[in-house]
GULOKOL-403102 format. One record per residue (C-alpha): residue number from 0; residue in three letters; chain; x, y, z. Coordinates in nm, 3 decimals. Each point is the difference from the previous one (the first is absolute). Layout:
! GULOKOL-403102
pos; code; unit; px; py; pz
NUM; ala; A; X; Y; Z .
...
! end
This chain:
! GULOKOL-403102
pos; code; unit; px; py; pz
0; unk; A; -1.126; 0.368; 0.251 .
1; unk; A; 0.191; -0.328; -0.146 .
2; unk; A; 0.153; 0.163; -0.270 .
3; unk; A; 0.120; 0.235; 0.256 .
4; unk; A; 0.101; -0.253; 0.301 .
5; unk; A; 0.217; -0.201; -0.241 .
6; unk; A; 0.158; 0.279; -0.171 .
7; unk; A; 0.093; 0.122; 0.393 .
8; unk; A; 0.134; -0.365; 0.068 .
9; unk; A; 0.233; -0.019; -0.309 .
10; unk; A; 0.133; 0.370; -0.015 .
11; unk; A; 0.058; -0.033; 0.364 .
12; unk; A; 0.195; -0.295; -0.057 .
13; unk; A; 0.212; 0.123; -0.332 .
14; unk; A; 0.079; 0.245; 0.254 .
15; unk; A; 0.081; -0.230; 0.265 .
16; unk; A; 0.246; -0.134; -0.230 .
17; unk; A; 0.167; 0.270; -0.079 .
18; unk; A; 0.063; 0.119; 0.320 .
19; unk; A; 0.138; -0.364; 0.079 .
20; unk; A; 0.251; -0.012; -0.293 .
21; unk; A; 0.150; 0.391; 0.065 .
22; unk; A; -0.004; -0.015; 0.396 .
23; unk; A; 0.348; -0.139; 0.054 .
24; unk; A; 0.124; 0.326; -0.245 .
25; unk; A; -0.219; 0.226; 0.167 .
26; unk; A; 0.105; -0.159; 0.355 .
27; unk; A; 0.386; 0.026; -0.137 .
28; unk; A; -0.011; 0.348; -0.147 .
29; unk; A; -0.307; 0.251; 0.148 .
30; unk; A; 0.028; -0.228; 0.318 .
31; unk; A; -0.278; -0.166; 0.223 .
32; unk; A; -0.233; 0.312; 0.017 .
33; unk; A; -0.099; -0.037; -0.377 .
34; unk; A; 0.045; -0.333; 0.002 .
35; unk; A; -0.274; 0.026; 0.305 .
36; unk; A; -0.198; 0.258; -0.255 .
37; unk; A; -0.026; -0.210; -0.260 .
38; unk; A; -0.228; -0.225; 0.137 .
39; unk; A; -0.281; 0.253; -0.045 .
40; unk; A; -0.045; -0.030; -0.354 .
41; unk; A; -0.174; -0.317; 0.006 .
42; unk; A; -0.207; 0.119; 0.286 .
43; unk; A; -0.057; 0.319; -0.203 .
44; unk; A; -0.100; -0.175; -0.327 .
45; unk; A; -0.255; -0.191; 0.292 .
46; unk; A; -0.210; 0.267; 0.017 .
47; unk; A; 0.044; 0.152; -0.341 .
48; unk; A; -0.342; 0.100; -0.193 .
49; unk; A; -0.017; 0.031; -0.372 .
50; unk; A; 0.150; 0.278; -0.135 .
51; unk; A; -0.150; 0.237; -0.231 .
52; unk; A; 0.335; 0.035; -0.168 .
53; unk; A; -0.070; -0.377; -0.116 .
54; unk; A; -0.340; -0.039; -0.004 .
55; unk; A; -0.113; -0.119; -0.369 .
56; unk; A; -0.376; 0.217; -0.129 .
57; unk; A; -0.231; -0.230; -0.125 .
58; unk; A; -0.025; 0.103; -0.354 .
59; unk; A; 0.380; -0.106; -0.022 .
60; unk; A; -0.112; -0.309; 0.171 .
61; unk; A; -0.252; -0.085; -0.247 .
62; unk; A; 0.210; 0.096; -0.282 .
63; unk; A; 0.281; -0.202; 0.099 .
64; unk; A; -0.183; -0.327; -0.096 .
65; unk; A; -0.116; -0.346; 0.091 .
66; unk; A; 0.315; -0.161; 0.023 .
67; unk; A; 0.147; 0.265; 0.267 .
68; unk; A; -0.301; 0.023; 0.182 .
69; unk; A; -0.089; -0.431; 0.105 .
70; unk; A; 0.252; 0.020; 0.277 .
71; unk; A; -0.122; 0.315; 0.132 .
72; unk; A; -0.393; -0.130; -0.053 .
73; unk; A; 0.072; -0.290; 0.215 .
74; unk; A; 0.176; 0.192; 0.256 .
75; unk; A; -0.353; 0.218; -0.027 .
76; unk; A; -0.201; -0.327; 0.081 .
77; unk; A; 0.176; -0.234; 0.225 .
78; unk; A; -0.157; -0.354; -0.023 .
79; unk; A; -0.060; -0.200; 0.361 .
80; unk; A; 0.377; -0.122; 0.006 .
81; unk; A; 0.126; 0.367; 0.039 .
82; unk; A; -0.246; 0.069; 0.240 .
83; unk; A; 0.099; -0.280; 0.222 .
84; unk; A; 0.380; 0.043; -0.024 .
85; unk; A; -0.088; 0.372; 0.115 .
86; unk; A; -0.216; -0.149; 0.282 .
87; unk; A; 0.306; -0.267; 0.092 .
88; unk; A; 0.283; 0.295; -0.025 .
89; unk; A; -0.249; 0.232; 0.264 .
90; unk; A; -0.057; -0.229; 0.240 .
91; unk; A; 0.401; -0.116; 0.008 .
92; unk; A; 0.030; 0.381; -0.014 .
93; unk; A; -0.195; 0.061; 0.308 .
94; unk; A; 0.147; -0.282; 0.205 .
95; unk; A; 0.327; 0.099; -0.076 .
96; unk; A; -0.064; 0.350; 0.117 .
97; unk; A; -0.256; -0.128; 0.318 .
98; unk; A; 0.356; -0.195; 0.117 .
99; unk; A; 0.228; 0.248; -0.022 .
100; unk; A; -0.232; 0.281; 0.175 .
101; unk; A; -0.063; -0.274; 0.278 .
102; unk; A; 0.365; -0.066; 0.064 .
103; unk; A; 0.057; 0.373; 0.004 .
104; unk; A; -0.242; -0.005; 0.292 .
105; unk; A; 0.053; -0.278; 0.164 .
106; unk; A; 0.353; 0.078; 0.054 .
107; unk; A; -0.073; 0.394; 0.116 .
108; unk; A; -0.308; -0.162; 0.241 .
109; unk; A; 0.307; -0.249; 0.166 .
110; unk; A; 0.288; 0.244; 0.004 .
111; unk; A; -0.207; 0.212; 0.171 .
112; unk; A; -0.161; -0.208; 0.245 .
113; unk; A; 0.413; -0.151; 0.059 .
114; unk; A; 0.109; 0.384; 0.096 .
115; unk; A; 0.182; 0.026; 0.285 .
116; unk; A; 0.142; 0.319; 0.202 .
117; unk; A; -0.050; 0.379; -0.047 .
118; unk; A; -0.042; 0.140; -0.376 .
119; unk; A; 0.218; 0.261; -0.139 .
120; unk; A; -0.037; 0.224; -0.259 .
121; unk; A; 0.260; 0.093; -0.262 .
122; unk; A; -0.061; 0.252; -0.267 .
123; unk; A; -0.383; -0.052; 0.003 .
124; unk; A; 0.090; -0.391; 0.007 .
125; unk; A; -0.141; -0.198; 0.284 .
126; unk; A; 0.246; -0.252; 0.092 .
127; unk; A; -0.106; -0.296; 0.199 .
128; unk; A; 0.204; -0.333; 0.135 .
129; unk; A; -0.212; -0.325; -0.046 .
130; unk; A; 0.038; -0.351; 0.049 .
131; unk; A; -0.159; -0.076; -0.321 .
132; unk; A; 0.309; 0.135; -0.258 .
133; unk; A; 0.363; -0.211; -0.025 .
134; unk; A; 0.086; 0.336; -0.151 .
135; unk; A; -0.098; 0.406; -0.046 .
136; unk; A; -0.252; 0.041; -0.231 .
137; unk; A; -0.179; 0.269; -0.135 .
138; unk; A; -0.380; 0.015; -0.029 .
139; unk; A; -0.358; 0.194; -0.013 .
140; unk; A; -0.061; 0.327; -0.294 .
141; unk; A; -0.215; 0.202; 0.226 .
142; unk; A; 0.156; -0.030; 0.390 .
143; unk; A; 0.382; -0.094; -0.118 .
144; unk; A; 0.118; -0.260; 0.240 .
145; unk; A; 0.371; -0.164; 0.019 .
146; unk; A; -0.014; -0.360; 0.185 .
147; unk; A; 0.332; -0.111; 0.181 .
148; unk; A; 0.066; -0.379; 0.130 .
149; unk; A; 0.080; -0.012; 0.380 .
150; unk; A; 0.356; -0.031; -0.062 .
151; unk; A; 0.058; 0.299; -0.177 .
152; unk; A; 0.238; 0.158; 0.237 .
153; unk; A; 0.203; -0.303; 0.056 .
154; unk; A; -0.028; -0.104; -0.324 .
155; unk; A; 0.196; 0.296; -0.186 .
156; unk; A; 0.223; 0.253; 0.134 .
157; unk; A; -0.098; 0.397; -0.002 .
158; unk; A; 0.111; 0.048; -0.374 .
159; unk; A; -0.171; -0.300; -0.073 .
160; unk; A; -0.326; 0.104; 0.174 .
161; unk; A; 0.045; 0.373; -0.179 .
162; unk; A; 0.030; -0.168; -0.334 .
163; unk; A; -0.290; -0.230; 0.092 .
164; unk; A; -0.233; 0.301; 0.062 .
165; unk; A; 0.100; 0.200; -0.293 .
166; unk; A; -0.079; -0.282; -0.267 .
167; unk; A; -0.396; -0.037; 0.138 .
168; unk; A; -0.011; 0.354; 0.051 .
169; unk; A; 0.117; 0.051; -0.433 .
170; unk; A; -0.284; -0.286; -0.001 .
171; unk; A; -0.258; 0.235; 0.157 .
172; unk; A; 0.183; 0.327; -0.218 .
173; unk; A; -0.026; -0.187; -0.303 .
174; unk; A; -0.352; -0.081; 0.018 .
175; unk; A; 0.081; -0.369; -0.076 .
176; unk; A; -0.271; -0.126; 0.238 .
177; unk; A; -0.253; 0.119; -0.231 .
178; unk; A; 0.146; -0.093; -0.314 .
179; unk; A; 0.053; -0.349; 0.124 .
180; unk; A; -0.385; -0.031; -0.028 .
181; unk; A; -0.021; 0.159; -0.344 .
182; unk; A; 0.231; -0.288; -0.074 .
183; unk; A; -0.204; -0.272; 0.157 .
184; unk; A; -0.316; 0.112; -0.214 .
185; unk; A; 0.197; -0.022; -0.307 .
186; unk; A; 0.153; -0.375; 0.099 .
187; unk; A; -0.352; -0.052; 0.064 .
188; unk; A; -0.092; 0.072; -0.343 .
189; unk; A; 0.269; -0.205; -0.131 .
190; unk; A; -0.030; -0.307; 0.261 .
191; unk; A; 0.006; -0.225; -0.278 .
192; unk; A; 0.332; 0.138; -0.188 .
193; unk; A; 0.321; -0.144; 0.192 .
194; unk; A; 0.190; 0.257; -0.155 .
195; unk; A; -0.215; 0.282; 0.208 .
196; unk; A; 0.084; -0.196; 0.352 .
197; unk; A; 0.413; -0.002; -0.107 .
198; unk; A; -0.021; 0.333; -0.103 .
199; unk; A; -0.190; 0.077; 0.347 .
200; unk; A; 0.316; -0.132; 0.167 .
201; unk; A; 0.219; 0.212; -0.173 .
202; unk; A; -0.230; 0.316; 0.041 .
203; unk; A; 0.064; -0.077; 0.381 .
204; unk; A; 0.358; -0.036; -0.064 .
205; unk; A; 0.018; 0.372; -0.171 .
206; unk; A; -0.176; 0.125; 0.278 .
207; unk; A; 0.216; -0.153; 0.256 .
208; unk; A; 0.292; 0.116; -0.231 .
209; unk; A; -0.129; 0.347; -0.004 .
210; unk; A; -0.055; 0.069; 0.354 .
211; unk; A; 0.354; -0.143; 0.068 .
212; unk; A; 0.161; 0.276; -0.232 .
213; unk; A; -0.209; 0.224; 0.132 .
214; unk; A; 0.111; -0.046; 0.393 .
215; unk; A; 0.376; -0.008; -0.164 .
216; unk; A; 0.009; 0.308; -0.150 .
217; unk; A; -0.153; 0.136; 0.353 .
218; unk; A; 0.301; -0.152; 0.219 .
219; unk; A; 0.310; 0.015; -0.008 .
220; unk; A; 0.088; -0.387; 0.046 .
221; unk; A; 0.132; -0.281; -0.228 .
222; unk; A; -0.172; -0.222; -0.172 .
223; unk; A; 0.235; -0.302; 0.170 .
224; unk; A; -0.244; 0.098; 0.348 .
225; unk; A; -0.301; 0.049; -0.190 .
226; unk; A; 0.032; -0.339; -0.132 .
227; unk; A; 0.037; -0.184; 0.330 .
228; unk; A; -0.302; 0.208; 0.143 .
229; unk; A; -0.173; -0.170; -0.295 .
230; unk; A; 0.131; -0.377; 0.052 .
231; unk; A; -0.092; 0.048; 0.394 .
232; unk; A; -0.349; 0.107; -0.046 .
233; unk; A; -0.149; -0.262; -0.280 .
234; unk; A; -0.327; -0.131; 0.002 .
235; unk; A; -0.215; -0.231; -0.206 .
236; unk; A; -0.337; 0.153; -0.146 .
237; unk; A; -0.257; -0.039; -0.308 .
238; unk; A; -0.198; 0.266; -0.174 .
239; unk; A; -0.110; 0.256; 0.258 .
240; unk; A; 0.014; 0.395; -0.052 .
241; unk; A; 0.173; 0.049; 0.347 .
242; unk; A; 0.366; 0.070; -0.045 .
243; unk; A; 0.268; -0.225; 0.185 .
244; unk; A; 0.347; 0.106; 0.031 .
245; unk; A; 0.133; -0.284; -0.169 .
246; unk; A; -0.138; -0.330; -0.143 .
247; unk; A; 0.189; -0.292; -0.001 .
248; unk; A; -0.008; -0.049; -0.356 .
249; unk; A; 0.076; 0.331; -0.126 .
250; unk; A; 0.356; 0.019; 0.229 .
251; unk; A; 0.228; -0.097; -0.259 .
252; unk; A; -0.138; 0.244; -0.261 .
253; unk; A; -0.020; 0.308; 0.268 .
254; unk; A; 0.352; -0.080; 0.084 .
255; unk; A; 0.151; -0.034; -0.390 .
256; unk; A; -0.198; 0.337; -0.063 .
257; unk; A; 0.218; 0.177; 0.319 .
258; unk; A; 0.310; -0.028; -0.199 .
259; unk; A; -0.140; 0.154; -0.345 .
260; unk; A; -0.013; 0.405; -0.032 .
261; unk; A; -0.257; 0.233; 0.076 .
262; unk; A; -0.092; 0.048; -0.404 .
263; unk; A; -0.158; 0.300; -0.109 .
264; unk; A; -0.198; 0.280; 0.221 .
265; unk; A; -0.363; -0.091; 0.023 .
266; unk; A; -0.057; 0.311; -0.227 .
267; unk; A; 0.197; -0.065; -0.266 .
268; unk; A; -0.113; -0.373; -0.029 .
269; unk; A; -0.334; 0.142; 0.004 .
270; unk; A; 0.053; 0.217; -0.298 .
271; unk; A; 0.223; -0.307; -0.215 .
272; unk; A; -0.317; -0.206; 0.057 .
273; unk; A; -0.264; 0.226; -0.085 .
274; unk; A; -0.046; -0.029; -0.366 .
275; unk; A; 0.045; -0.379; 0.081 .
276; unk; A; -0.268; -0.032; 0.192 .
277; unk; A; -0.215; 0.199; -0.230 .
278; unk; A; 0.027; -0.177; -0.324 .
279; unk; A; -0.007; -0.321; 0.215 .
280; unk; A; -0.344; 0.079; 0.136 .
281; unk; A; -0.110; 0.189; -0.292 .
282; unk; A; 0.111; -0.333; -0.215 .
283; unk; A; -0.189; -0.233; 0.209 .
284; unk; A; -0.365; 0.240; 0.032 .
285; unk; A; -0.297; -0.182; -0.061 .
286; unk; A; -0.207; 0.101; -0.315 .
287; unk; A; -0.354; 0.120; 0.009 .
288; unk; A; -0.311; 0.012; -0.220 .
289; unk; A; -0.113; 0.390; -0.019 .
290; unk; A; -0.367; 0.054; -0.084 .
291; unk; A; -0.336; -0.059; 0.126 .
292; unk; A; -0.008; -0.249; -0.314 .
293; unk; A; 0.342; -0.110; 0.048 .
294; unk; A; -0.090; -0.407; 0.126 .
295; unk; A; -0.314; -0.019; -0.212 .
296; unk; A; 0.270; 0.109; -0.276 .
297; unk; A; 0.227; -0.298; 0.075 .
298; unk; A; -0.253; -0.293; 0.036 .
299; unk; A; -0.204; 0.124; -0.350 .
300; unk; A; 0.324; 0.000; -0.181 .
301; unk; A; 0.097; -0.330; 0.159 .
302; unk; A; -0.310; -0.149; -0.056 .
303; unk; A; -0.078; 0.128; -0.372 .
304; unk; A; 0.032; -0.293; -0.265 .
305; unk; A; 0.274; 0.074; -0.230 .
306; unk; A; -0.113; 0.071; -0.340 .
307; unk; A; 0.148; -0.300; -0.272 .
308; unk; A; 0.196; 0.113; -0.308 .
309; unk; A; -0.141; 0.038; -0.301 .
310; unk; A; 0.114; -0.130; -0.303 .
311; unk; A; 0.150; 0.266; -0.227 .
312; unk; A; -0.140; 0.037; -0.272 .
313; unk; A; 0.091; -0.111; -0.389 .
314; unk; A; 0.066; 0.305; -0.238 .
315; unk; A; -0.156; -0.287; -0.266 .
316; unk; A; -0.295; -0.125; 0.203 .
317; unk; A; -0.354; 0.078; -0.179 .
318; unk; A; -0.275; 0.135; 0.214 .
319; unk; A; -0.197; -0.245; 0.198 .
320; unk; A; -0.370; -0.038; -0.107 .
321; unk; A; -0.282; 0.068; 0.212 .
322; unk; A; -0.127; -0.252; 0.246 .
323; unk; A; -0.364; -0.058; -0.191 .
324; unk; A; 0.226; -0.065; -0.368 .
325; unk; A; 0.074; -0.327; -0.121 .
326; unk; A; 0.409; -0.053; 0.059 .
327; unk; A; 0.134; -0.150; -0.332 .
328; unk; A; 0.196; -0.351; 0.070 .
329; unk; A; 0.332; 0.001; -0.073 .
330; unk; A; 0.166; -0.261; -0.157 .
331; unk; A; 0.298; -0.188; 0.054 .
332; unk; A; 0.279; 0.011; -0.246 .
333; unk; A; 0.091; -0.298; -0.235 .
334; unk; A; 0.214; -0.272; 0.158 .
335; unk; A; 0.204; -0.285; -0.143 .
336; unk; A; -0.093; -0.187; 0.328 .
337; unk; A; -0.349; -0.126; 0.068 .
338; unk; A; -0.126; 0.184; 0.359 .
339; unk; A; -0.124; -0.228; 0.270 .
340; unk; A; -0.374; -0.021; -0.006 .
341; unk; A; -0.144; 0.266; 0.282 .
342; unk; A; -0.084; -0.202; 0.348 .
343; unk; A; -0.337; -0.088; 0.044 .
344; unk; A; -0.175; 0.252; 0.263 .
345; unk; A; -0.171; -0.150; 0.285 .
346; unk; A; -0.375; 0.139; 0.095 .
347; unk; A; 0.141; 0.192; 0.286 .
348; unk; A; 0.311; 0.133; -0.206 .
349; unk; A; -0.275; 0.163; -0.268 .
350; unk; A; -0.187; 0.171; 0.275 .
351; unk; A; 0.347; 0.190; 0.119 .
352; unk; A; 0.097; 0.057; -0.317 .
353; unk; A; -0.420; 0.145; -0.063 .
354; unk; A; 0.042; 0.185; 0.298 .
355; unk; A; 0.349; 0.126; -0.019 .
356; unk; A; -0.083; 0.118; -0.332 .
357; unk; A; -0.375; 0.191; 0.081 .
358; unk; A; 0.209; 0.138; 0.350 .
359; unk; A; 0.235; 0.288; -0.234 .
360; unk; A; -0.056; 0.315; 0.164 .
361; unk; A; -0.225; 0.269; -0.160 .
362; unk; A; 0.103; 0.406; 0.017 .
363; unk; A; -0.213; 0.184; 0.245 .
364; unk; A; -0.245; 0.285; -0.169 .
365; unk; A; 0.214; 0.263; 0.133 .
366; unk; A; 0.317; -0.138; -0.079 .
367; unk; A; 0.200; 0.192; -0.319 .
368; unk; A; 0.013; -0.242; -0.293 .
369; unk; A; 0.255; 0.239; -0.144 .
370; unk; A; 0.261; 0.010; 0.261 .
371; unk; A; 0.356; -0.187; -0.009 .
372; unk; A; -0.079; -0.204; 0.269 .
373; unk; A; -0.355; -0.083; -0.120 .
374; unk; A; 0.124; -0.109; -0.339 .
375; unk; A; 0.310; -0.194; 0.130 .
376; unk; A; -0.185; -0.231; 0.233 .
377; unk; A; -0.229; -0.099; -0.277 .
378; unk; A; 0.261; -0.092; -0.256 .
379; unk; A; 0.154; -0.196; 0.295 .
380; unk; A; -0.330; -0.128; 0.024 .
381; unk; A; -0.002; -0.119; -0.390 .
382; unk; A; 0.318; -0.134; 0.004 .
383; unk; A; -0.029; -0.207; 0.233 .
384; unk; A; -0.373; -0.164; -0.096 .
385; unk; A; 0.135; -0.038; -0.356 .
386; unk; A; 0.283; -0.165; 0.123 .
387; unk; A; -0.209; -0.251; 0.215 .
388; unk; A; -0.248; -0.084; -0.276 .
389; unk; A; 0.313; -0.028; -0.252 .
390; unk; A; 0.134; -0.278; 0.247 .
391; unk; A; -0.375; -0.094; 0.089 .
392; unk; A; -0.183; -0.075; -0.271 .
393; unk; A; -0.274; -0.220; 0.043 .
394; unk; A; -0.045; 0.125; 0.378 .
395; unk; A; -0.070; 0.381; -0.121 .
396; unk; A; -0.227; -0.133; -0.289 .
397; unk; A; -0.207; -0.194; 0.215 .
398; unk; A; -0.007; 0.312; 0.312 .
399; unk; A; -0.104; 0.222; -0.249 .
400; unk; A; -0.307; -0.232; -0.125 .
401; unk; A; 0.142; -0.032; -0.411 .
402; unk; A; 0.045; -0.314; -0.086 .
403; unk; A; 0.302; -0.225; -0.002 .
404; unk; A; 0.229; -0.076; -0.308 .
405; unk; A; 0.005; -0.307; -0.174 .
406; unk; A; 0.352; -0.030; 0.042 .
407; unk; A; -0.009; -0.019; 0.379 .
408; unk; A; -0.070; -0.337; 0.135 .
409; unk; A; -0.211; 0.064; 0.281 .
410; unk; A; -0.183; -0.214; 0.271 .
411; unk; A; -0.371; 0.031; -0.040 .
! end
């Protein structure tokens, strides 16, 4: 499950990116509808499960190695720091989400209570004038509602007022109620990424965008009156899913988009960003462990010692004499300098050595005393104990119980 949450978190935020750095192209070229569209790739990538295009079997896993397979071991076994940064990012998580439902209630329990007058109904919308709204806002997935402020009718001529209308009705067409709390889940998700709240804002902004090309293309006036039906009816607002006409800090955007073109038909945007999408989605998949043994798999071959190198071997070495045979000593070639006399060995330096020496590991009855690897570890095994005695002399004459040469001055 945390292997899985933070791959979620960081595809969904590659993807985040992505849509961030091409959105002003998009928004220039295929116009604000895909520009709107894009912003369901991250949300997508959400709720992606592993694949079983990318899943990995464990037999490749535990071929693959040691060294590929720590990261993924740890990832396996998450020690108590993990576990509380996935406790801390929940609970942030849920408060997040807790707010932004309570706001969305709040305001839909006081602009209703505010309504004042008759309602009307337009095109299955019921439309309502309350004191609550500075402004006509679109609200509710289930019983589609359209909230105007008391001044409505002085407040904007009849084209104005038609305009008005048409933009919360594309609102209600568009579904964009409903997405807007897909979108708060996923800012929930990432409440601790500022680059998920600005790219919130500018999801907003598409939408807006959208529905204003939208109520364009279904009337025939300018964009000059469209734009002044926009600066009249601003309002202020934070992160809700109801949908206001206009917010006072998107006006200047709405307004530069009014004077760009239309861009490309929503189909053939559609089909230009298709094999995007895919290889965006399909590039950012999480990757899965396939098997009943696929975990068990990943934490033995992260958790197996790795094996030291042995020596390899002389093509002039002699074969290494039993343990139970008496090793001959070799002797040190003839020097023109006289060697330093050997250190005298303490008490506990000769029981070491005594035990160091008595501790050389024995073959096991079954084991093959005819095999490579049999015959390599015990030259390894001679080599090095006649290299030791060669540069320990009076220490591996005194371990073995013979007794000490003249020539070594020893402490008694």
């Amino acid at each position: 499950m945390t292997d899985w949450l933070l791959q979620a978190l960081l595809g969904s935020t590659v993807l985040g990116a992505v849509v961030l750095l091409v959105r002003p192209w998009v928004l220039r070229r295929l116009g604000p509808r895909m520009a709107h569209g894009l912003w369901l790739l991250p949300v997508v990538r959400l709720g992606l499960p592993p694949t079983p295009a990318w899943s990995v079997h464990s037999s490749a896993v535990a071929a693959f190695g040691e060294e590929a397979t720590g990261v993924a071991a740890q990832i396996v076994r998450p020690d108590a720091l993990v576990q509380m940064l996935v406790v801390l990012w929940a609970a942030g998580a849920l408060v997040h989400l807790v707010r932004g439902l309570f706001d969305y209630v709040r305001f839909m329990q006081r602009a209703g209570a505010a309504v004042v007058g008759p309602e009307e109904t337009l095109d299955g919308v019921a439309v309502r004038t309350s004191a609550f709204v500075t402004g006509p806002v679109a609200a509710g997935i289930w019983k589609r509602r359209i909230f105007l402020p008391l001044n409505f009718r002085q407040r904007f001529d009849p084209d104005q007022r038609v305009l008005a209308l048409a933009h919360e009705r594309a609102h209600h067409r568009r579904h964009d109620i409903a997405w807007n709390f897909v979108a708060l889940v996923a800012l929930s998700i990432h409440w601790f990424n500022p680059w998920a709240h600005h790219a919130y804002r500018l999801y907003r902004l598409d939408q807006e965008l959208a529905c204003d090309r939208d109520v364009l293309a279904a009337s025939p006036v300018s964009p000059e009156a469209y734009g002044r039906l926009i600066a009249s009816a601003s309002r202020t607002g934070g992160v809700s899913p109801v949908c206001a006409l206009s917010k006072a800090d998107l006006i200047k955007q709405r307004l530069v988009a009014l004077t760009r073109p239309a861009g490309l038909s929503p189909r053939w945007a559609a089909a230009s960003l298709a094999p995007a999408v895919i290889l965006a989605l399909a590039a950012t998949a999480p990757i899965s462990i396939s098997g009943a043994d696929g975990v068990a798999a990943i934490v033995s071959a992260a958790a197996r010692p790795k094996p030291a190198p042995s020596p390899a071997p002389s093509p002039a070495a002699s074969p290494t004499p039993e343990p139970d045979s008496a090793p001959s000593v070799a002797r040190r070639p003839p020097s023109r300098h006289r060697a330093s006399p050997a250190p005298v060995p303490t008490l506990a330096t000769q029981r070491l050595t005594a035990r160091a020496v008595a501790a050389e590991p024995t073959p096991s009855v079954d084991e093959d005393r005819t095999s490579p690897d049999y015959l390599a570890r015990r030259r390894a095994i001679g080599l090095a104990r006649s290299r030791w005695r060669m540069e320990h002399p009076a220490e591996a004459a005194r371990a073995r119980g013979r007794p000490i040469p003249a020539s070594l001055s020893l402490a008694p």
